[in-house]
Gaussian input, Z-matrix of N, CA and C with variables (Angstrom, degrees):
# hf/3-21g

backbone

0 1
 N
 C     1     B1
 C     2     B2     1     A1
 N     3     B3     2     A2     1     D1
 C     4     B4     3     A3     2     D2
 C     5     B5     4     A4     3     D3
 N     6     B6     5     A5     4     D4
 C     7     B7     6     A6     5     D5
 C     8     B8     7     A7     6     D6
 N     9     B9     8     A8     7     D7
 C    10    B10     9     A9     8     D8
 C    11    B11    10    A10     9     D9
 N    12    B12    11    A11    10    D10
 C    13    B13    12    A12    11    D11
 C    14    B14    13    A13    12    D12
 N    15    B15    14    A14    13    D13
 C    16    B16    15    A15    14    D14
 C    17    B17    16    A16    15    D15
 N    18    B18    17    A17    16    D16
 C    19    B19    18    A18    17    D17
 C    20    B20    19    A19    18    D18
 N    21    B21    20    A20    19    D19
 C    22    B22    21    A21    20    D20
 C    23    B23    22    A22    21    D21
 N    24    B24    23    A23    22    D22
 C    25    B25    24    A24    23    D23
 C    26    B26    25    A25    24    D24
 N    27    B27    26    A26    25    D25
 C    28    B28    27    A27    26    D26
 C    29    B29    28    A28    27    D27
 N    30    B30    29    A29    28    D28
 C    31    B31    30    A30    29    D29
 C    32    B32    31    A31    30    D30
 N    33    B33    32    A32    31    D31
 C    34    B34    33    A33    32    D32
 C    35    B35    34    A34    33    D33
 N    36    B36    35    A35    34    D34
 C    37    B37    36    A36    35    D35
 C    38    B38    37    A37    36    D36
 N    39    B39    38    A38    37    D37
 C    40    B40    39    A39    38    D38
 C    41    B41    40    A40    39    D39
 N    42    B42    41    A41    40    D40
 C    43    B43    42    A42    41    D41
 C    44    B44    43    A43    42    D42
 N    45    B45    44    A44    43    D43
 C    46    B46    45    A45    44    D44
 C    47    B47    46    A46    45    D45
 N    48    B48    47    A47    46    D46
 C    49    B49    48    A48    47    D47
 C    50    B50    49    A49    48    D48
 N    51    B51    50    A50    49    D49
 C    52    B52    51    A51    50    D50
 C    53    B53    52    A52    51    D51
 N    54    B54    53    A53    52    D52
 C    55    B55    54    A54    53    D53
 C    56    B56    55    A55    54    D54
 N    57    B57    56    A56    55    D55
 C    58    B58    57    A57    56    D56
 C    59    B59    58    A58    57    D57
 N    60    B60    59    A59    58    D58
 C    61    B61    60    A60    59    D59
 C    62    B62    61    A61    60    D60
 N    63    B63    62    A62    61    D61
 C    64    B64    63    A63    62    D62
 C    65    B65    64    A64    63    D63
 N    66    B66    65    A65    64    D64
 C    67    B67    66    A66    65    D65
 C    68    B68    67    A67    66    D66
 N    69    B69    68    A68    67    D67
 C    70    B70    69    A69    68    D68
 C    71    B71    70    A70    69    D69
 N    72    B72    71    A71    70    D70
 C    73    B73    72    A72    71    D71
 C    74    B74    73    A73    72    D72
 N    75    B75    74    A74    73    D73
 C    76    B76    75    A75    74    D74
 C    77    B77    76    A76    75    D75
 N    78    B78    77    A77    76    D76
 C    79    B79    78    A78    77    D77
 C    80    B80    79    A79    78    D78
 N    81    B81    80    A80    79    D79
 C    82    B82    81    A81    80    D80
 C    83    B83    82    A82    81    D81
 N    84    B84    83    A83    82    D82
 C    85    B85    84    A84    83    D83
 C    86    B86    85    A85    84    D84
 N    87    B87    86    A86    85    D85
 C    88    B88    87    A87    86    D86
 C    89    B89    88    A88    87    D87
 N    90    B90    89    A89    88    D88
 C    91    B91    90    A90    89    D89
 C    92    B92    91    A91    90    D90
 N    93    B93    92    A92    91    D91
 C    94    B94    93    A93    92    D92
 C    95    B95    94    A94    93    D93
 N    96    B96    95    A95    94    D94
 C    97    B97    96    A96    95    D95
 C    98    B98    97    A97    96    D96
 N    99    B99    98    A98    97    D97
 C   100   B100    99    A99    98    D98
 C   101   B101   100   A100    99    D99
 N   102   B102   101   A101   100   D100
 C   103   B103   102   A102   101   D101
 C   104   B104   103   A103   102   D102
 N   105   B105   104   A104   103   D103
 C   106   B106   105   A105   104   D104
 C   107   B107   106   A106   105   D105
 N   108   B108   107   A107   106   D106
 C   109   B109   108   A108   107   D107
 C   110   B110   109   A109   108   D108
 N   111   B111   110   A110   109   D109
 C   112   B112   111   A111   110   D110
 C   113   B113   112   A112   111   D111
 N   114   B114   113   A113   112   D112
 C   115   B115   114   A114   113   D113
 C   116   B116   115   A115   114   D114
 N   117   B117   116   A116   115   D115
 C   118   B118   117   A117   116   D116
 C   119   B119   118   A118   117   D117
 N   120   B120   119   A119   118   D118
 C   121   B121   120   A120   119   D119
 C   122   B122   121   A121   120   D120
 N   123   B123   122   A122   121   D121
 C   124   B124   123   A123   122   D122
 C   125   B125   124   A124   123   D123
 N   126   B126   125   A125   124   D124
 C   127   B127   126   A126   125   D125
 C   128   B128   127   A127   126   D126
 N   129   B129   128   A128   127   D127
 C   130   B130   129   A129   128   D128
 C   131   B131   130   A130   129   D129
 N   132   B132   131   A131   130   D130
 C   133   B133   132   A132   131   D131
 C   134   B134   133   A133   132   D132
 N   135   B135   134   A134   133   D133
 C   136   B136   135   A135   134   D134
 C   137   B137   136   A136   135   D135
 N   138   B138   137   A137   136   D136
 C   139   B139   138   A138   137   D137
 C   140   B140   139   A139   138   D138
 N   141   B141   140   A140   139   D139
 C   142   B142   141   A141   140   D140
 C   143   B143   142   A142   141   D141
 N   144   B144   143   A143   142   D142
 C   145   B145   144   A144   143   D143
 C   146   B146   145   A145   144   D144
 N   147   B147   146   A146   145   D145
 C   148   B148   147   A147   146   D146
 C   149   B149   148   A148   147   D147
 N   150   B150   149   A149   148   D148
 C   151   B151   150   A150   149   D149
 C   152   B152   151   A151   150   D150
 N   153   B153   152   A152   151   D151
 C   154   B154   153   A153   152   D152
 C   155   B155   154   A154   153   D153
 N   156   B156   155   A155   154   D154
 C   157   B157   156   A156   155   D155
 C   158   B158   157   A157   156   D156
 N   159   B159   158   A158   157   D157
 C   160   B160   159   A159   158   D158
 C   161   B161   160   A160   159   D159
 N   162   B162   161   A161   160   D160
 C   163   B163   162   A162   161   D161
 C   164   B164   163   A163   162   D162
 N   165   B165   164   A164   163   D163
 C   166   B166   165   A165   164   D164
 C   167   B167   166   A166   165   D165
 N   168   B168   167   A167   166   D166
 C   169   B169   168   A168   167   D167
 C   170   B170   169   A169   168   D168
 N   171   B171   170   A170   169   D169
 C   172   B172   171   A171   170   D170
 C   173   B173   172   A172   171   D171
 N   174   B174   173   A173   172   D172
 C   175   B175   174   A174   173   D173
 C   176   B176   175   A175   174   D174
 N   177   B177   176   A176   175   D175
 C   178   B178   177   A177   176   D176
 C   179   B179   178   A178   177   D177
 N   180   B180   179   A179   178   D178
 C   181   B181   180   A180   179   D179
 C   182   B182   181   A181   180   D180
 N   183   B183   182   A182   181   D181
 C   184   B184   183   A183   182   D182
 C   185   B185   184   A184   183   D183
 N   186   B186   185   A185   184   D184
 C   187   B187   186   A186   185   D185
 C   188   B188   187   A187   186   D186
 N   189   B189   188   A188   187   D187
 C   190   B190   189   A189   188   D188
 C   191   B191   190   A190   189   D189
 N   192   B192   191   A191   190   D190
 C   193   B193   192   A192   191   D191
 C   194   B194   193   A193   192   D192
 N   195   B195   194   A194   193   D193
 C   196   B196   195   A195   194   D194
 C   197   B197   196   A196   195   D195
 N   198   B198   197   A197   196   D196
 C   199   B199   198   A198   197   D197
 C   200   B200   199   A199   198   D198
 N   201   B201   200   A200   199   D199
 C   202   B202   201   A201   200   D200
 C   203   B203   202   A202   201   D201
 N   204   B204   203   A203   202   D202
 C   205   B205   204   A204   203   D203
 C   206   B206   205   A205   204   D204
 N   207   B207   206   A206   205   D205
 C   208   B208   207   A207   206   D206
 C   209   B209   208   A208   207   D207
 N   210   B210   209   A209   208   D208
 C   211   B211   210   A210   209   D209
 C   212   B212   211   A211   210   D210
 N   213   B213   212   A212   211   D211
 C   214   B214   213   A213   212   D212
 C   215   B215   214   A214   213   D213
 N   216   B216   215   A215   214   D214
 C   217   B217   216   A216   215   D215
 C   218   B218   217   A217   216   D216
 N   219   B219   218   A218   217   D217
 C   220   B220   219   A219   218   D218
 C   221   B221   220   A220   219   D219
 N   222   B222   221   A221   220   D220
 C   223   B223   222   A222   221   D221
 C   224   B224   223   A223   222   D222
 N   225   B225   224   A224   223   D223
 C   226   B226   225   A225   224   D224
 C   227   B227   226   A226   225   D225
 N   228   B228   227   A227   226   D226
 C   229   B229   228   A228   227   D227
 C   230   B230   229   A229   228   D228
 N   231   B231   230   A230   229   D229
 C   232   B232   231   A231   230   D230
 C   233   B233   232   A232   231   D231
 N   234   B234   233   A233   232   D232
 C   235   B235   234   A234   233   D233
 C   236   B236   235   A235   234   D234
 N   237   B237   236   A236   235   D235
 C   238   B238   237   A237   236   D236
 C   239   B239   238   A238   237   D237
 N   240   B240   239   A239   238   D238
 C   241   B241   240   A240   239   D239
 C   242   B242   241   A241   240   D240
 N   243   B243   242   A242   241   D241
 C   244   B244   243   A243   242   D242
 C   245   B245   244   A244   243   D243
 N   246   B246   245   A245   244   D244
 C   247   B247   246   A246   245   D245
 C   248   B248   247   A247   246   D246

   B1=1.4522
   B2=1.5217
   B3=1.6579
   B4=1.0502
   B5=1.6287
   B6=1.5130
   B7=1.5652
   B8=1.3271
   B9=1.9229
   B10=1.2425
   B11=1.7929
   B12=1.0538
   B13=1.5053
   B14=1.6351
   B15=1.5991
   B16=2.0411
   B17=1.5855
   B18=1.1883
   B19=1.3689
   B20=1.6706
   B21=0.9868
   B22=1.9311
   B23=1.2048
   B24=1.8175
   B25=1.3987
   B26=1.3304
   B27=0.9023
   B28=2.3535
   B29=1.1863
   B30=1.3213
   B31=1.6783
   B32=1.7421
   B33=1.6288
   B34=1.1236
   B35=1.6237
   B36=1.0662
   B37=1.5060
   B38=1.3560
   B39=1.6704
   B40=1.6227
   B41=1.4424
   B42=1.5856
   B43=1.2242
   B44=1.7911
   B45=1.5502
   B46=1.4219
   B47=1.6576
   B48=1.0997
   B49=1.3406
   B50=1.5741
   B51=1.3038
   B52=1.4730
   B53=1.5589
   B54=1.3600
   B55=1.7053
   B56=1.5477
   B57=1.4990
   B58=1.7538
   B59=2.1252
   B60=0.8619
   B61=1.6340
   B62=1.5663
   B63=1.2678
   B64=1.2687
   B65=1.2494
   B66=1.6107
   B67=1.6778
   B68=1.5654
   B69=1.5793
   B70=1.3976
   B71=1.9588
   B72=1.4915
   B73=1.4015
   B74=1.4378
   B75=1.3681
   B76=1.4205
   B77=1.7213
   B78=1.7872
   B79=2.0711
   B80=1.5569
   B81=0.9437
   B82=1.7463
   B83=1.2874
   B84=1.4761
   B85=1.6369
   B86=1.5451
   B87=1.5556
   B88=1.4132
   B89=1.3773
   B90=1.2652
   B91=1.5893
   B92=1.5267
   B93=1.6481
   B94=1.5558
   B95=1.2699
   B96=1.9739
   B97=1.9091
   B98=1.6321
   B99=1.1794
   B100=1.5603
   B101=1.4587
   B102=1.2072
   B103=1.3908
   B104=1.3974
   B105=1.3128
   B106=2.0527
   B107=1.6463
   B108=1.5573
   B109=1.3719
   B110=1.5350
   B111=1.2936
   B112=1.3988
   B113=1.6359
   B114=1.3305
   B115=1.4215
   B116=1.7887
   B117=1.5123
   B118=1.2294
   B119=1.9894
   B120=1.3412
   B121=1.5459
   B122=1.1883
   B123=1.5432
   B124=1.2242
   B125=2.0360
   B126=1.2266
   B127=1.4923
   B128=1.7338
   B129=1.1850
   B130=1.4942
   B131=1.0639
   B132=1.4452
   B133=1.7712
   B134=1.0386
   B135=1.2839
   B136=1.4764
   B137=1.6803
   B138=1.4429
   B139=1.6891
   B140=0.8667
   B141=1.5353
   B142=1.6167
   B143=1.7295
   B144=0.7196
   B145=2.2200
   B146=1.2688
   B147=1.4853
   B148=1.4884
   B149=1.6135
   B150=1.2486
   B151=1.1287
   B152=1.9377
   B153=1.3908
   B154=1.8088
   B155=1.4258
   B156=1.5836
   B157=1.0151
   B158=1.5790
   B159=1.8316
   B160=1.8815
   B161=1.0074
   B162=1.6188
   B163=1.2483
   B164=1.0380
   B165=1.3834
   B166=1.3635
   B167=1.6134
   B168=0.9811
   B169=1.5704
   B170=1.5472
   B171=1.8694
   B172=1.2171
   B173=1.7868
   B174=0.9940
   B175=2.0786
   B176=1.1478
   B177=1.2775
   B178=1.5104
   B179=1.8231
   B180=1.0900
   B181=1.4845
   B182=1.6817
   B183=1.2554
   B184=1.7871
   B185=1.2248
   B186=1.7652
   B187=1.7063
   B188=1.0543
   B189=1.1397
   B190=1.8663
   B191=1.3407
   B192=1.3639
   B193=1.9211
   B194=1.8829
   B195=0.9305
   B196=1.5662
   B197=1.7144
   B198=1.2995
   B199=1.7364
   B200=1.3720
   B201=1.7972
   B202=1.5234
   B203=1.8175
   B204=1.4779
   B205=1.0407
   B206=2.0141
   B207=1.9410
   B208=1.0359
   B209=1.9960
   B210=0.8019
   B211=1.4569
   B212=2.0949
   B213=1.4395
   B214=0.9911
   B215=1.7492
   B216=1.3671
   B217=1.4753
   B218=1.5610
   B219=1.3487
   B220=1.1868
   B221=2.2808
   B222=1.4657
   B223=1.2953
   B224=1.8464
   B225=1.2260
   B226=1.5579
   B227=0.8576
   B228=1.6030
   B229=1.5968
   B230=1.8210
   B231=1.0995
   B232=1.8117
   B233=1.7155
   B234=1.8255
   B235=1.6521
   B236=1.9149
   B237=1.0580
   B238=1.3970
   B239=1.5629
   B240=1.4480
   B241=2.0050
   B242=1.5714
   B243=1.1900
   B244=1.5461
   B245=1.5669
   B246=1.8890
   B247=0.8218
   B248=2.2845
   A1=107.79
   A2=127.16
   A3=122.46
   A4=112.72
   A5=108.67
   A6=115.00
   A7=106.36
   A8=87.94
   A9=110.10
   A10=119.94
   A11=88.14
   A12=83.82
   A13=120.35
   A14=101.71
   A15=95.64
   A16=102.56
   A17=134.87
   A18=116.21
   A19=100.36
   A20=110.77
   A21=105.12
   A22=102.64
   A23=128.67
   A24=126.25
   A25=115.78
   A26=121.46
   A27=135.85
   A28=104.49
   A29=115.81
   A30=126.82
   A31=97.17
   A32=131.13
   A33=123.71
   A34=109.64
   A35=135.40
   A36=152.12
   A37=103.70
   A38=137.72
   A39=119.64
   A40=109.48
   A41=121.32
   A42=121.33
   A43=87.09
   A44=116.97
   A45=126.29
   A46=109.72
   A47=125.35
   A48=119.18
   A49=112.77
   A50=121.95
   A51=127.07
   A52=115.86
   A53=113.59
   A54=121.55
   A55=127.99
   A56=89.78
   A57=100.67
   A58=93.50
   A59=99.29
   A60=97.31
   A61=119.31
   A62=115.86
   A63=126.55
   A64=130.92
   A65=109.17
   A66=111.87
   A67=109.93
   A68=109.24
   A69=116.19
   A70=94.33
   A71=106.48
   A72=116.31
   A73=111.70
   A74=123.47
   A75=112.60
   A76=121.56
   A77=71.62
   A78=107.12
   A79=99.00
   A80=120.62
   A81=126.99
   A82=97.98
   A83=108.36
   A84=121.38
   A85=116.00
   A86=110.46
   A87=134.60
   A88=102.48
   A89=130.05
   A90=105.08
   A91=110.76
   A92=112.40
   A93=121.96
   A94=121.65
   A95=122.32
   A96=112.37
   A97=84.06
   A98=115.24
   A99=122.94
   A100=135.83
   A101=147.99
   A102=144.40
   A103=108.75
   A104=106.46
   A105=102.72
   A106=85.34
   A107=129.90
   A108=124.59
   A109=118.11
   A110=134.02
   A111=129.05
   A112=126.58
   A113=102.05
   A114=95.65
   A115=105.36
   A116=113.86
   A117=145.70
   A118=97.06
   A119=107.76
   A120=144.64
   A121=84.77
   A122=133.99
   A123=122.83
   A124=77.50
   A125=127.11
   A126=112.85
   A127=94.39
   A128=116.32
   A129=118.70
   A130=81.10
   A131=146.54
   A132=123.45
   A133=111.43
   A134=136.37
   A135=108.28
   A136=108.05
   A137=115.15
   A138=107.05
   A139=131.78
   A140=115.25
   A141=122.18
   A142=84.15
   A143=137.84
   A144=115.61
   A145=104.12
   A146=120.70
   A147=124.49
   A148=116.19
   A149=118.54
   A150=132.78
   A151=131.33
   A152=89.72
   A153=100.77
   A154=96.30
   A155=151.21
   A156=156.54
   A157=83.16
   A158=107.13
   A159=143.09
   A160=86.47
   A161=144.60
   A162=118.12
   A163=146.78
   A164=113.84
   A165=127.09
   A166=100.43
   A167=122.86
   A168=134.95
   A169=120.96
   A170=104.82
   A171=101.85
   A172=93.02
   A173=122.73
   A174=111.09
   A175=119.80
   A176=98.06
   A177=137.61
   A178=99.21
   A179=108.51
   A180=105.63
   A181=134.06
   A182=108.16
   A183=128.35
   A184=98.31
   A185=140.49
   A186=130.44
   A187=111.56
   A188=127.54
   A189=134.54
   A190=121.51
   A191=99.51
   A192=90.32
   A193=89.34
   A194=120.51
   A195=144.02
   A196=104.88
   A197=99.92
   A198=112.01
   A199=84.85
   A200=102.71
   A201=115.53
   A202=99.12
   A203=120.38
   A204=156.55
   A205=100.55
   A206=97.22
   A207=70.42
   A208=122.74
   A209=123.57
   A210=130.22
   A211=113.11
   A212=111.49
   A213=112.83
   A214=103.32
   A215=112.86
   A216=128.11
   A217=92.83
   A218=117.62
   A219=136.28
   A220=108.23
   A221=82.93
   A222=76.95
   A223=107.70
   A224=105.39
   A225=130.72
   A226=126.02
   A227=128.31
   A228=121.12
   A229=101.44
   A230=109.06
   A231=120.84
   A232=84.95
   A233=87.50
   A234=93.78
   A235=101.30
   A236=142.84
   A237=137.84
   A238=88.61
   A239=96.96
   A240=103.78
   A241=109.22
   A242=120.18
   A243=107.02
   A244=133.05
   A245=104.62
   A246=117.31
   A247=125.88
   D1=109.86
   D2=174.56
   D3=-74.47
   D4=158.34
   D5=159.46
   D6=-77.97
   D7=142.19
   D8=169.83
   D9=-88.59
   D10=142.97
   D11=-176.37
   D12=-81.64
   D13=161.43
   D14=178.27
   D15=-55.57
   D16=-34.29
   D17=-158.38
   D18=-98.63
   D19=-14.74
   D20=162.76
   D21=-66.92
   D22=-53.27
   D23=-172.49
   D24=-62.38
   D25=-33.37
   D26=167.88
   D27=-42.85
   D28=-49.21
   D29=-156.50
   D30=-93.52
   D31=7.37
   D32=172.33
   D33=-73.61
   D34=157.77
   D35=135.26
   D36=-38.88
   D37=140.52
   D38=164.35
   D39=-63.77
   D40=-19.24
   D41=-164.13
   D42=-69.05
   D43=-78.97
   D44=-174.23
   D45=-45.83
   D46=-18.39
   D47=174.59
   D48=-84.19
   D49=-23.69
   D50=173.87
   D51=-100.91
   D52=-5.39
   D53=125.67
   D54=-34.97
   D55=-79.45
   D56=-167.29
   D57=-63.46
   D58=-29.20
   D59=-178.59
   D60=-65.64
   D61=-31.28
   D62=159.72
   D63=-70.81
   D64=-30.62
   D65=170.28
   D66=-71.66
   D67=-23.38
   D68=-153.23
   D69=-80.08
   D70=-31.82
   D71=174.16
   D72=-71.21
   D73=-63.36
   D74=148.58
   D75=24.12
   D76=-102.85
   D77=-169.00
   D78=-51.18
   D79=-46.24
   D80=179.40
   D81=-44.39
   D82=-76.71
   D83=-166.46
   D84=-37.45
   D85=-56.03
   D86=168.10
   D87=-34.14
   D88=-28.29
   D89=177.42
   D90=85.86
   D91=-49.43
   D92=-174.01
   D93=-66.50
   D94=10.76
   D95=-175.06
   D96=-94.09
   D97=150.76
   D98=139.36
   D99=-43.82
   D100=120.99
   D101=-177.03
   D102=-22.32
   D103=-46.38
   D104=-163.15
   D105=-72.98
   D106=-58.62
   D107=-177.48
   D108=-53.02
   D109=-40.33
   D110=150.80
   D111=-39.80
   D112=-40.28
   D113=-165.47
   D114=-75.96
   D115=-29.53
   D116=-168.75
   D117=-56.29
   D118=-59.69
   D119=-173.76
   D120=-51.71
   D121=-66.76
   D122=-113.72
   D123=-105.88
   D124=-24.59
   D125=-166.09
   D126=-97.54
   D127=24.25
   D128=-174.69
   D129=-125.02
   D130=-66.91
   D131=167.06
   D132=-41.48
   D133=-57.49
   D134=-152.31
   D135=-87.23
   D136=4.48
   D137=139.33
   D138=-67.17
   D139=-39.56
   D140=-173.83
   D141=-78.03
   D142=-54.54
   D143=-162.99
   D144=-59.39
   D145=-43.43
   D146=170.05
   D147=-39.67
   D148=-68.66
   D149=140.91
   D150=-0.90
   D151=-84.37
   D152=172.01
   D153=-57.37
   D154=-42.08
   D155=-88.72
   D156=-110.75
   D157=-70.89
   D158=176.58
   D159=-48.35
   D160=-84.45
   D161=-172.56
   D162=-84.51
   D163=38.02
   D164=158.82
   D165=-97.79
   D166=-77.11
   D167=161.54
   D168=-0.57
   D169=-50.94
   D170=-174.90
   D171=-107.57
   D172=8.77
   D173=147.41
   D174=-59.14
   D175=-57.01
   D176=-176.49
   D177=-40.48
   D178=-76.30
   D179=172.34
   D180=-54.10
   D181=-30.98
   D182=171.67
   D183=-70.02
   D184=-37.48
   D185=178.67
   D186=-58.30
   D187=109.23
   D188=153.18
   D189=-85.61
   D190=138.10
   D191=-169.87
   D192=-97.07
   D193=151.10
   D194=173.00
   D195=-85.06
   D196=106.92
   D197=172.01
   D198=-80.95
   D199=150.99
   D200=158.02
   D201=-115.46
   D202=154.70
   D203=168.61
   D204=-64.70
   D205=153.80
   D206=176.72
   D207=-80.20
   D208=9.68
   D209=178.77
   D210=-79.09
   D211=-10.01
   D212=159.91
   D213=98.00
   D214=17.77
   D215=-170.56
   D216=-107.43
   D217=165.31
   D218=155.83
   D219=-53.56
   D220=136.86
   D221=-174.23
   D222=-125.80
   D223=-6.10
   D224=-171.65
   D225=137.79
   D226=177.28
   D227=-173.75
   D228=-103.99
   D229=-170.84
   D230=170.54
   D231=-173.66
   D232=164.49
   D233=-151.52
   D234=-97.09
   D235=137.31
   D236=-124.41
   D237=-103.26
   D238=131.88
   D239=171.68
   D240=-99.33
   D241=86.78
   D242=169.61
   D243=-37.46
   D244=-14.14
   D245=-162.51
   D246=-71.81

């Protein structure tokens, strides 16, 4: 199993990047990679979580929740607190 590189992992989808991140948990779990192939796995996840991490973060900031007026219309946006 070769490493993937940062600029193959950039060019993932978050959807396809939390794919390969799940196989990568998988192969770990399995017990069956070799140390040099584990260690390989495990710094290629923790790009890819880094990764899913920013773009969640910067969605997260682009969601605006829509105030309504009192007439039940849109009245403007404000920037959304998940919190």
């Amino acid at each position: 199993m070769g490493e993937t590189s940062t600029e193959d992992l950039a060019g993932l989808s978050f959807e396809d990047a939390l794919k390969r991140l799940e196989t990568i948990v998988s192969r770990l779990e399995s017990g069956e990679a070799s140390l040099d192939e584990s260690i390989t796995l495990y710094a290629e996840g923790d790009r890819l979580r880094a990764q899913c991490e920013k773009r969640l973060s910067d969605a997260q900031a682009r969601i605006e929740k829509i105030s309504l007026g009192g007439d039940g219309r849109p009245a403007g946006t404000a920037p959304f607190d998940a919190g």
